[in-house]
N, C-alpha and C positions, 0 to 999 in steps of 0.2 A: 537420620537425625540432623535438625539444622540449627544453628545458632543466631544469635542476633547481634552479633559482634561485625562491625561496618566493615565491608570487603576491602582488601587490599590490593588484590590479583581479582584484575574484569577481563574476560575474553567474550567477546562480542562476535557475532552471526548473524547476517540478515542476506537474507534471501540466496542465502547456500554461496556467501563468499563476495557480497556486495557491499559497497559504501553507504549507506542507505536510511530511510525506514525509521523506527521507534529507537533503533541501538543507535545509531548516529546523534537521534538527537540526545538522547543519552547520555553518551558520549560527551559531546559538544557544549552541556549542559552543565558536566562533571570538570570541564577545563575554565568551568567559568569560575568554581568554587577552589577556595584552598582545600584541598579531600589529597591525603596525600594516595593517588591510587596508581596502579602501574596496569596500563592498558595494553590489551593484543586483541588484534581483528584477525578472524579465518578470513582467508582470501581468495576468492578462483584468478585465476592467472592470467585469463582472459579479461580480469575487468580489476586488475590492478591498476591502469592507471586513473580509472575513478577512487583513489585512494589519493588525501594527500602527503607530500614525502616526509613528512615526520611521522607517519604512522605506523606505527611497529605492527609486523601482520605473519603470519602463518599460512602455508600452503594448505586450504582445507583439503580434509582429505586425503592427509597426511599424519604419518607416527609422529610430527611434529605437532601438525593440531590436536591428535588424541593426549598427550603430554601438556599440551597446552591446558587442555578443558581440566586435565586429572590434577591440576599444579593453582584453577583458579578458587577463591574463594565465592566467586559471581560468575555465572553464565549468564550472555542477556541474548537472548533470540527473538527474532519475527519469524521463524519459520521454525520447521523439526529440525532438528539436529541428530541424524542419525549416523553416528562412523563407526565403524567395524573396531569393537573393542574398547570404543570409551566407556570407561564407570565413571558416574557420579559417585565421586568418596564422603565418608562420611564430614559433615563439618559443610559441606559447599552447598551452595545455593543456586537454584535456577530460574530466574525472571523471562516469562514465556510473557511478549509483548502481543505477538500476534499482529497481523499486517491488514485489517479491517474488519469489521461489520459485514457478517456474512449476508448478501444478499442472496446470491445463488446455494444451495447447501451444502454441508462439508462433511467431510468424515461419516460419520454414525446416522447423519440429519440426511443424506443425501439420497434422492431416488436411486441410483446404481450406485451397492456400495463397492470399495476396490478389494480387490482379491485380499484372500486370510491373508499371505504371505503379508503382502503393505500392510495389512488393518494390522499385523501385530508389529511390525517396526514400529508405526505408529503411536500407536496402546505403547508400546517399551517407553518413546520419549516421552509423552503426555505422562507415566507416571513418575518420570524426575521433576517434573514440574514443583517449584516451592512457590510460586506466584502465577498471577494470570494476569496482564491488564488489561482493561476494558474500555471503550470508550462513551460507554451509555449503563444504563441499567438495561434494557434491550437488550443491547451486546452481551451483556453479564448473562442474563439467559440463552441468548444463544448460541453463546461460544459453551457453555456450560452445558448444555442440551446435546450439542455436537459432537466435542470428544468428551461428552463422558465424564467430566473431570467438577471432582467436588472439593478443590483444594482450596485455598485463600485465594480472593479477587479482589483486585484494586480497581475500583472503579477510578480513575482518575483523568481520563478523556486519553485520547494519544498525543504524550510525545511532539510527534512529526508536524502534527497542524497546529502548534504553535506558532511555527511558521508564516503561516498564512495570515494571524495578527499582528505579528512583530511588527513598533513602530518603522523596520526597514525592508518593510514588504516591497512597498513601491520603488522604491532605489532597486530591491532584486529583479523586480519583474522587469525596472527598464534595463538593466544592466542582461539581464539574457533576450531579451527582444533586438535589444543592438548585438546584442554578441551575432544571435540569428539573423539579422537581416532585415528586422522587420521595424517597420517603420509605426509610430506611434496611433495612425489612423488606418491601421489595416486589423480587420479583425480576426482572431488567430482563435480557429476551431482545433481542440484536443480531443484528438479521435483514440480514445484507452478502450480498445473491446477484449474482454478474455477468452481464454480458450475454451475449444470441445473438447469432453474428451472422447469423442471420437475421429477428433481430426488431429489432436494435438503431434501424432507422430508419424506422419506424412513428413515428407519431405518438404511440401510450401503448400500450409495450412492458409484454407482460404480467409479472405480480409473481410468479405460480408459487405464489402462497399466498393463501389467503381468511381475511385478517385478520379482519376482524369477527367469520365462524366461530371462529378460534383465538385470540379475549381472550373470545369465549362460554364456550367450553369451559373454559379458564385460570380463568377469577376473578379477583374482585377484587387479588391480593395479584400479578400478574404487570404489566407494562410492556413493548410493543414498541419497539426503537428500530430504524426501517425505515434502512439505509443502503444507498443505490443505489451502482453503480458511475457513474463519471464521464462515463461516455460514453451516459450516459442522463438526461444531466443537461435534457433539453430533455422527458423526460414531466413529467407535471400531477402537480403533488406531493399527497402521501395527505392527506386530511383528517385531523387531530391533532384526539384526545383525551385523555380524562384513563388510556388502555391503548393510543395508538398513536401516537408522535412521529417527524412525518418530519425526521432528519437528514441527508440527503442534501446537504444545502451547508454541514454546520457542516466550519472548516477543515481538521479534522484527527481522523483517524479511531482515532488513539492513545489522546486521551484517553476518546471511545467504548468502546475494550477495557476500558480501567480502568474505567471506568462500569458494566458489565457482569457480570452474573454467568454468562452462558451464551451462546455464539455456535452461531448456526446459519446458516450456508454451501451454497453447494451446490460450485461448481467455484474456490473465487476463493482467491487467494493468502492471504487472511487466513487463513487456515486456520494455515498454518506460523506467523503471527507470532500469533496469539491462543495457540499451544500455549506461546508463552515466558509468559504468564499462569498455568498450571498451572489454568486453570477449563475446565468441560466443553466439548466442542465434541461439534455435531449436525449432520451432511450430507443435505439433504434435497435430491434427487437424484430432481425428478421429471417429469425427461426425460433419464434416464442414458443409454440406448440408443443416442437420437436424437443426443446432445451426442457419446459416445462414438465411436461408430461413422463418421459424418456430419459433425458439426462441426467439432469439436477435439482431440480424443483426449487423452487423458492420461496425464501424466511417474511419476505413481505409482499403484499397485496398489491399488485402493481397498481394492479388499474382504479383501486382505490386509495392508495399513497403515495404513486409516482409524483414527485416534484416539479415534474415536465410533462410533455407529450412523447405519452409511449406513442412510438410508430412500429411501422412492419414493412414498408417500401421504400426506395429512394426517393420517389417524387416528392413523397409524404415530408421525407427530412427535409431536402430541399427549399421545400415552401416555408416548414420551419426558422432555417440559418436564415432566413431572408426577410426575415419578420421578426426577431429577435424581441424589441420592444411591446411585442404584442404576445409572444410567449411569457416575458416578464409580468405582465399586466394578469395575464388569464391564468397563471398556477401562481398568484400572491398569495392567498391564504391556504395551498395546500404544501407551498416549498415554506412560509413557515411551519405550519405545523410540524412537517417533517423535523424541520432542525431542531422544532423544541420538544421532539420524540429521541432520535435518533444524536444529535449535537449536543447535547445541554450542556455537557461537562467539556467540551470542546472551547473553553474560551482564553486560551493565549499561555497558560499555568500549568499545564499539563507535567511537563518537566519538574518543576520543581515539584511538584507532588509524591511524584515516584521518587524524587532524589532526596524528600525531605523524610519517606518512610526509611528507607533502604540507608541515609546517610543522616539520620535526626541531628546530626551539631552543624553540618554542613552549613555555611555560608558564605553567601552571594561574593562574588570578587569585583 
């Protein structure tokens, strides 16, 4: 049973113990308003210091977080939340934000589904769910389609990419451009590919690109910024030079897009949230087949909705990054349409949406 009495006690989760994501901005959101709320983030301990020091946090993972979650009146996640022994009690409430727009499939939607044993931890947390956010009507179907879950949906766009319109977008992007190094006329490719799962737990899961080859070819005037997925977080991170920075652990992959002048993707959610950017995106896609057919299948039609050039070789991307102005030109009418399929609700409000359901007297500080 849940109430609708405004939470007092928030414990926040995103991506099993990150700073991050739809809970941060959440968060960040909630310190903007007088709400008088008392906040605790799980935290993995590896990436506490992407937390900043006023933020009260809990070792996930711990009789400390299971206490935490049993003690809040709000749980807000972008991922499962599954620890040996937490009950959601009654009275409490669970805000499942979700971390993108499924492109490749999830859970239930997927071509290989994952063993009973996962599919029902899974199924456990999807059924404490009291919310769902969404970032499309799209989304709404097929996050709904995937786990299964026929509970209340907020369509309200995400959170996170509020970001990306904040009048202080461009103040953030130059302020991490200098932080990294990068000078204002060099162009800065955000290379975010997700994992196999048939590679993911190898010891050093291949990259799918030959960086050294593509800043040969690029020149000088280009910058990689390599972002891994998080569940790759245990390969040997790329040696950084003055053409190839691994950010793989910096906290938050938002201010990344803004940083960026061109994302290249192959199956991973950023896809949908880099097109609220309005900058090129490039799908290099070179195990389409294999992923397609074998792995995971996918929610959308590439080769009739990609917002870029699907490729499948290096040479192919290559010629791409090198042409940028001429990618822009040749998928204008198909990267809008995407946005006004996939984006719609994505425009700068997202936050106060969910903070005006969940906290209806709340106001602005």
């Amino acid at each position: 049973m849940t109430t609708n009495r405004p939470p007092a006690r928030v414990v926040y989760n995103a991506f099993n113990g990150r700073y991050a994501d739809n809970p941060r901005a959440i968060y960040e959101g909630l310190l903007l308003r007088d709400v008088d709320v008392e906040h605790v983030w799980l935290a993995d301990p590896a990436h506490l210091d992407g937390f900043p020091g006023d933020v009260k946090t809990v070792q996930i993972a711990s009789p400390d977080a299971v206490a935490a979650l049993e003690a809040a009146d709000l749980h807000v996640s972008n991922c499962h939340t599954n620890l040996d022994s937490w009950r959601k009690l009654p009275g409490a409430r669970y805000l499942q934000t979700w971390h993108g727009t499924p492109l490749k499939r999830i859970h239930r939607s997927a071509v290989a589904q994952p063993g009973d044993d996962i599919m029902a931890d899974l199924d456990t947390d999807i059924a404490r769910w009291d919310y769902l956010i969404t970032p499309s009507r799209v989304g709404s179907e097929l996050l709904r389609a995937a786990f299964g879950y026929s509970g209340p949906v907020l369509e309200t766009g995400y959170p996170r990419n509020d970001a990306l319109q904040a009048p202080q977008s461009a103040r953030r992007r130059a302020l991490l451009r200098e932080q990294l190094g990068i000078s204002d006329d060099t162009t800065v490719i955000l290379y975010a590919p997700t994992y196999r799962d048939d590679d993911v737990a190898s010891a050093d899961p291949r990259l799918g690109l030959d960086l050294p080859a593509l800043t040969e070819q690029l020149g000088q005037d280009f910058v990689v910024l390599l972002r891994l997925h998080y569940y790759l977080s245990h390969r040997p991170p790329v040696p950084s030079d003055e053409r190839v920075r691994d950010v793989s652990s910096y906290p938050d992959v938002t201010e990344l897009y803004l940083a960026a002048d061109v994302l290249v993707t192959d199956y991973s959610s950023a896809l949908f949230d880099f097109a609220v950017t309005g900058k090129p995106l490039v799908l290099y896609a070179y195990d389409l087949e294999h992923y397609r057919d074998r792995l995971r299948g996918f929610t959308v039609d590439l080769e009739a909705e990609c917002p870029g050039p699907l490729l499948t070789d290096q040479t192919s991307l290559t010629g791409a990054l090198l042409d940028l102005p001429g990618v822009t030109r040749s998928y204008a009418d198909r990267y809008a349409a995407f946005r006004k399929r996939y984006c719609h609700l994505d425009d700068g409000h997202a936050t106060e949406r969910v903070i005006e359901h969940l906290w209806p007297s709340a106001a602005v500080g």
